[in-house]
Residue frames as qw, qx, qy, qz and C-alpha x, y, z in Angstrom:
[[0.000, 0.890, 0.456, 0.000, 0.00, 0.00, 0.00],
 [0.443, 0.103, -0.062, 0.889, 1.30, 3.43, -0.66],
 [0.131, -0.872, -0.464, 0.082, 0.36, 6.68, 1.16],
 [0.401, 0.199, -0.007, 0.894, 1.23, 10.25, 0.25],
 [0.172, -0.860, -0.390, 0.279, 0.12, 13.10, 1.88],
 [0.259, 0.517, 0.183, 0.795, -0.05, 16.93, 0.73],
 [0.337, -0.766, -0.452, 0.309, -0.41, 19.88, 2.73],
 [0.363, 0.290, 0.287, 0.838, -0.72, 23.40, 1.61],
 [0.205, -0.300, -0.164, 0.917, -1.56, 26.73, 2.28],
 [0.110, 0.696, 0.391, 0.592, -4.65, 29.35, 1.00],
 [0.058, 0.139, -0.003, 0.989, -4.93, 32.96, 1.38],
 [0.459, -0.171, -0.326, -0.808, -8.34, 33.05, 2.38],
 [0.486, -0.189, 0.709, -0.475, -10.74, 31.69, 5.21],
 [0.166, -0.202, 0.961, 0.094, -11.19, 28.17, 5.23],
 [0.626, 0.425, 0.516, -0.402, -14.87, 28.31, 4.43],
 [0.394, 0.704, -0.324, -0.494, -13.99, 29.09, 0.68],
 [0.008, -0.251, 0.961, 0.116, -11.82, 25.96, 0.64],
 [0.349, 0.005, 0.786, -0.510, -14.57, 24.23, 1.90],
 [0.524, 0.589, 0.074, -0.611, -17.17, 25.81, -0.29],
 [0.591, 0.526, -0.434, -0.431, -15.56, 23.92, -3.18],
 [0.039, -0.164, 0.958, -0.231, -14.48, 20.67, -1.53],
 [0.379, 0.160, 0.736, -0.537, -18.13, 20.32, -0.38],
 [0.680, 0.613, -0.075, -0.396, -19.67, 20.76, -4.06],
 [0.705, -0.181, 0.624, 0.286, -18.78, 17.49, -5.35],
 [0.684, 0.633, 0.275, 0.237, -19.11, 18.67, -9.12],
 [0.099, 0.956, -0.271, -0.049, -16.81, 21.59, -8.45],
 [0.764, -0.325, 0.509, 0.228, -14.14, 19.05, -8.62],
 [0.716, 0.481, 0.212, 0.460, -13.84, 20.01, -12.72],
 [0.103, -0.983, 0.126, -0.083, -12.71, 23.67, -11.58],
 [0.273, -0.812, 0.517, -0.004, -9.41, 22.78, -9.96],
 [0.623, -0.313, 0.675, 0.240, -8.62, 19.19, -10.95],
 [0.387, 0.597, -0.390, -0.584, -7.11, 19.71, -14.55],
 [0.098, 0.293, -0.902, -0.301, -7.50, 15.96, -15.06],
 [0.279, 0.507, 0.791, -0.198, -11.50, 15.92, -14.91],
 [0.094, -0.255, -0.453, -0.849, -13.17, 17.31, -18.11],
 [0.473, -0.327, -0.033, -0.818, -16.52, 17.20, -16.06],
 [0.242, -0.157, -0.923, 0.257, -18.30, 15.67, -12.81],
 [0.567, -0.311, -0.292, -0.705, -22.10, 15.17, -12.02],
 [0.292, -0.220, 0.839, -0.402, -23.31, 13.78, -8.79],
 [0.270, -0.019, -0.936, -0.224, -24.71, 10.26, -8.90],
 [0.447, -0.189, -0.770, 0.415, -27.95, 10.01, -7.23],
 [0.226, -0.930, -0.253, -0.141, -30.24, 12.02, -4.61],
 [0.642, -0.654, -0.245, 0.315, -27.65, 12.79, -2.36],
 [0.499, 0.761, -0.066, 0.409, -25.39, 15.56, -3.27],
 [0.077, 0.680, -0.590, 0.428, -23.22, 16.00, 0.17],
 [0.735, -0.398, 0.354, -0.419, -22.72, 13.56, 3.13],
 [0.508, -0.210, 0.828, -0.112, -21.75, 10.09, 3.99],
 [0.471, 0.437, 0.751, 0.151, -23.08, 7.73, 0.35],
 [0.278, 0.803, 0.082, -0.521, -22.67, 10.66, -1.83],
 [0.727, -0.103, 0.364, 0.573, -21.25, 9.58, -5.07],
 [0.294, 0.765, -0.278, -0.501, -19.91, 11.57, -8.29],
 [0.851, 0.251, 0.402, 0.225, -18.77, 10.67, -11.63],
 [0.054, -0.788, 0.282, 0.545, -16.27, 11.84, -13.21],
 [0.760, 0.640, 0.101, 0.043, -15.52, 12.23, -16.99],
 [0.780, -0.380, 0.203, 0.454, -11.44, 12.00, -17.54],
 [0.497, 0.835, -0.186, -0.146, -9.21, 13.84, -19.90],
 [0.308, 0.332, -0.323, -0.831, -8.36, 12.80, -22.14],
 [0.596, -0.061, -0.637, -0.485, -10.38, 10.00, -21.73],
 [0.308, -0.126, -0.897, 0.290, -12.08, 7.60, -19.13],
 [0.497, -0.699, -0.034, -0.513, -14.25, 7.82, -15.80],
 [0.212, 0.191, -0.681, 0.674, -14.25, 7.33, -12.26],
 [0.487, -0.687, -0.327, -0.429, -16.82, 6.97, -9.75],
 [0.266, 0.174, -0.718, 0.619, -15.92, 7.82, -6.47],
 [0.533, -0.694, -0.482, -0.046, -18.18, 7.79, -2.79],
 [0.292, -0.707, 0.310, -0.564, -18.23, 9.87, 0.25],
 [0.656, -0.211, -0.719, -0.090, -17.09, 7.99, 2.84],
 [0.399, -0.568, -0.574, 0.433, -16.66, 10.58, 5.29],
 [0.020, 0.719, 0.341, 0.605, -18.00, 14.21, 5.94],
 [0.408, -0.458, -0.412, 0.674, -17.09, 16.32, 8.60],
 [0.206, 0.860, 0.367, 0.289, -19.36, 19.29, 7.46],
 [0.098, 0.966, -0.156, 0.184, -17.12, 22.60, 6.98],
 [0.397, -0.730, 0.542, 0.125, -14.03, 20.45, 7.67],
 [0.010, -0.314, 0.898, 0.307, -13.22, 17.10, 5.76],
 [0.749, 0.313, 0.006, -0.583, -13.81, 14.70, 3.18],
 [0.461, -0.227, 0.844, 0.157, -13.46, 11.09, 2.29],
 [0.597, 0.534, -0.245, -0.547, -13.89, 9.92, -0.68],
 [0.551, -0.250, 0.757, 0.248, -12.68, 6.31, -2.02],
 [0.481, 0.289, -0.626, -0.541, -12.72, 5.45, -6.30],
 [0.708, 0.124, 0.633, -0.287, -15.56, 2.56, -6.86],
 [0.751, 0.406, 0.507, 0.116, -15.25, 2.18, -10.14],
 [0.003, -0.811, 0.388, 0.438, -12.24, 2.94, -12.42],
 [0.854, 0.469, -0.222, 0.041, -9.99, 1.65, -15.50],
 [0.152, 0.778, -0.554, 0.253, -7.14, 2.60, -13.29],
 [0.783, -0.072, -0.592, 0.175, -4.79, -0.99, -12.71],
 [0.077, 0.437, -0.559, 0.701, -6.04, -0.35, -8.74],
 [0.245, -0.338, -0.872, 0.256, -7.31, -2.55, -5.46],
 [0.002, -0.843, -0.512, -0.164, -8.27, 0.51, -4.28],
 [0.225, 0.382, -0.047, 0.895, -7.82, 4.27, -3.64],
 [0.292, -0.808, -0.510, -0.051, -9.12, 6.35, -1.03],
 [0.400, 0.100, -0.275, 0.869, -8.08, 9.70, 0.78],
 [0.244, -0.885, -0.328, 0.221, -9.89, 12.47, 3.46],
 [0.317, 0.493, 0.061, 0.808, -9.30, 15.91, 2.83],
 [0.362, -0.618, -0.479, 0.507, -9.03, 18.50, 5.61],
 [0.089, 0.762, 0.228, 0.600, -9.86, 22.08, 5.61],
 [0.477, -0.498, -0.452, 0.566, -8.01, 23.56, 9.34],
 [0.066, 0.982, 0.132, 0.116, -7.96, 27.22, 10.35],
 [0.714, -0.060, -0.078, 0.693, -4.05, 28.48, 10.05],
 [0.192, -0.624, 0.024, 0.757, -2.45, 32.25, 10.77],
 [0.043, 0.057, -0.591, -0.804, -2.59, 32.61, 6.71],
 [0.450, 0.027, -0.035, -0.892, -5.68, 31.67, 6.72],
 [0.830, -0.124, 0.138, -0.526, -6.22, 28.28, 5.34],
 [0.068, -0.322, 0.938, 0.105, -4.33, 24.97, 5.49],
 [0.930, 0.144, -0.079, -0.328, -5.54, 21.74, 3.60],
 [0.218, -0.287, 0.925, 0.120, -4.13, 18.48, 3.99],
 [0.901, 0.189, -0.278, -0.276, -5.20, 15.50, 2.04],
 [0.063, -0.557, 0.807, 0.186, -3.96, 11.58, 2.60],
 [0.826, 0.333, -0.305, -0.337, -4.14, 9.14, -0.03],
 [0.517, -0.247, 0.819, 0.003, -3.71, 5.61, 0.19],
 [0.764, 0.459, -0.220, -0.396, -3.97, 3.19, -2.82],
 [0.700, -0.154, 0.694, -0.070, -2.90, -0.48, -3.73],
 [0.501, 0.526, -0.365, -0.582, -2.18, -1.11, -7.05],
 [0.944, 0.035, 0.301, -0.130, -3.30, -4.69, -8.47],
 [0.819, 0.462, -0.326, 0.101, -0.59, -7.31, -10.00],
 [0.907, -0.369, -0.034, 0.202, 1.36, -7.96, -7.12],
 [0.568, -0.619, 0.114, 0.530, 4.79, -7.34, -7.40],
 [0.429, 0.319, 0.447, 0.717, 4.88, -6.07, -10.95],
 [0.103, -0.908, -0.350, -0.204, 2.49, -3.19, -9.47],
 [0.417, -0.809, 0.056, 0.409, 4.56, -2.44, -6.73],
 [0.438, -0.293, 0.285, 0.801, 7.12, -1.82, -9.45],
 [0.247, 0.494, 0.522, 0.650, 4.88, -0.20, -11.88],
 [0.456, -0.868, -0.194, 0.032, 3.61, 2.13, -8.58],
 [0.481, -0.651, 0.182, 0.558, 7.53, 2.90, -7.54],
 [0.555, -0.134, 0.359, 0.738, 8.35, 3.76, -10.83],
 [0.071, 0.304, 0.693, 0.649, 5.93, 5.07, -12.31],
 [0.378, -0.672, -0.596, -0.223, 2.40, 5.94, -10.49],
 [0.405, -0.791, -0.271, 0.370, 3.28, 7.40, -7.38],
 [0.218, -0.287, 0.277, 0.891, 5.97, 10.03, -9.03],
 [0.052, -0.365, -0.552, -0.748, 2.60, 10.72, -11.80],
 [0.357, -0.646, -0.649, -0.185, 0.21, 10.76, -9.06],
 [0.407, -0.685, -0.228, 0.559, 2.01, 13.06, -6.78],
 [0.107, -0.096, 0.290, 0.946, 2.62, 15.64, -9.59],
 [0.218, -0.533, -0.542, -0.612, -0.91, 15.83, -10.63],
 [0.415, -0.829, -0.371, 0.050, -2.10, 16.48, -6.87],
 [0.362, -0.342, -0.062, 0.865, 0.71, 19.01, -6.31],
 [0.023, 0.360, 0.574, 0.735, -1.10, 20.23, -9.51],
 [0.372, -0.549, -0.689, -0.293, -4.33, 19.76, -8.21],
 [0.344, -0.723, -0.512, 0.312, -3.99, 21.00, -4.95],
 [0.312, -0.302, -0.045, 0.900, -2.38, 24.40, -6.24],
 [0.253, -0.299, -0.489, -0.780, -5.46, 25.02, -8.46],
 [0.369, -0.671, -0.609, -0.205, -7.56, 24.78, -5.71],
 [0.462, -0.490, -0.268, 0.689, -5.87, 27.20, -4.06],
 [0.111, -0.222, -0.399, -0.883, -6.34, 29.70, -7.00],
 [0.336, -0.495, -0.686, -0.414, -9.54, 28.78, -7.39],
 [0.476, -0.695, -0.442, 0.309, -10.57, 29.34, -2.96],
 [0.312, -0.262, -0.028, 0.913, -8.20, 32.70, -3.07],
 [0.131, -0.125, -0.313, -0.932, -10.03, 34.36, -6.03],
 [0.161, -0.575, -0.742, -0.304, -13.59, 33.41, -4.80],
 [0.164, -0.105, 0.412, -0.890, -15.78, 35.44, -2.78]]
């Protein structure tokens, strides 16, 4: 299993963060590797919320809520992907910091094939997957700064 964990700074009070964390479609705004996501379903925040996402430049993803700490954190875990994984899951936090707002995030994931994963994961996957959330989480910092 590999876990990686991110933790970054916004300019701006943590509700903003929040504000877009908690809108599970707003998830095409800041992550530049979703062309578009629609919740699944009545539920649209909370514990059994899911989303779908549409991939660029190709695929999906469903993912679930699996935990909800309203105007602090989110879990989330991928149910249903192409991506060669047991599974994925990670909780995002939203704390109050002297700048204003701090987010962590930590991801865990398992990638399937045994020991040809773990080497397609150490070479590969985790060095792609931790650039795209470094990505990711600095667009959602844009994105919470400039709102109002």
């Amino acid at each position: 299993m590999t876990h990686l964990r991110h933790d970054v700074t916004a300019r701006c009070p943590p509700e903003r963060v929040w504000a877009l964390l908690a809108d599970l479609e707003a998830v095409a705004s800041y992550n530049q590797a979703v062309a578009s996501a629609r919740v699944r379903g009545a539920a649209r925040t909370g514990v059994g919320a899911e989303r779908e996402c549409d991939l660029k430049p190709s695929g999906r993803v469903v993912e679930r809520v699996i935990a909800w700490e309203e105007g602090h954190a989110v879990g989330l875990e991928v149910v249903e992907s192409d991506w060669p994984i047991v599974f994925m899951r990670w909780t995002t936090r939203v704390h109050t910091d002297a700048v204003g707002a701090r987010i962590t995030q930590d991801l865990e994931y398992q990638v399937k094939f045994g020991p040809l994963g773990w080497l397609l994961d150490t070479v590969v996957m985790r060095r792609k997957l931790t650039s795209t959330l470094d990505e990711l989480f600095a667009n959602l910092v844009r994105a919470a700064e400039s709102s109002r």
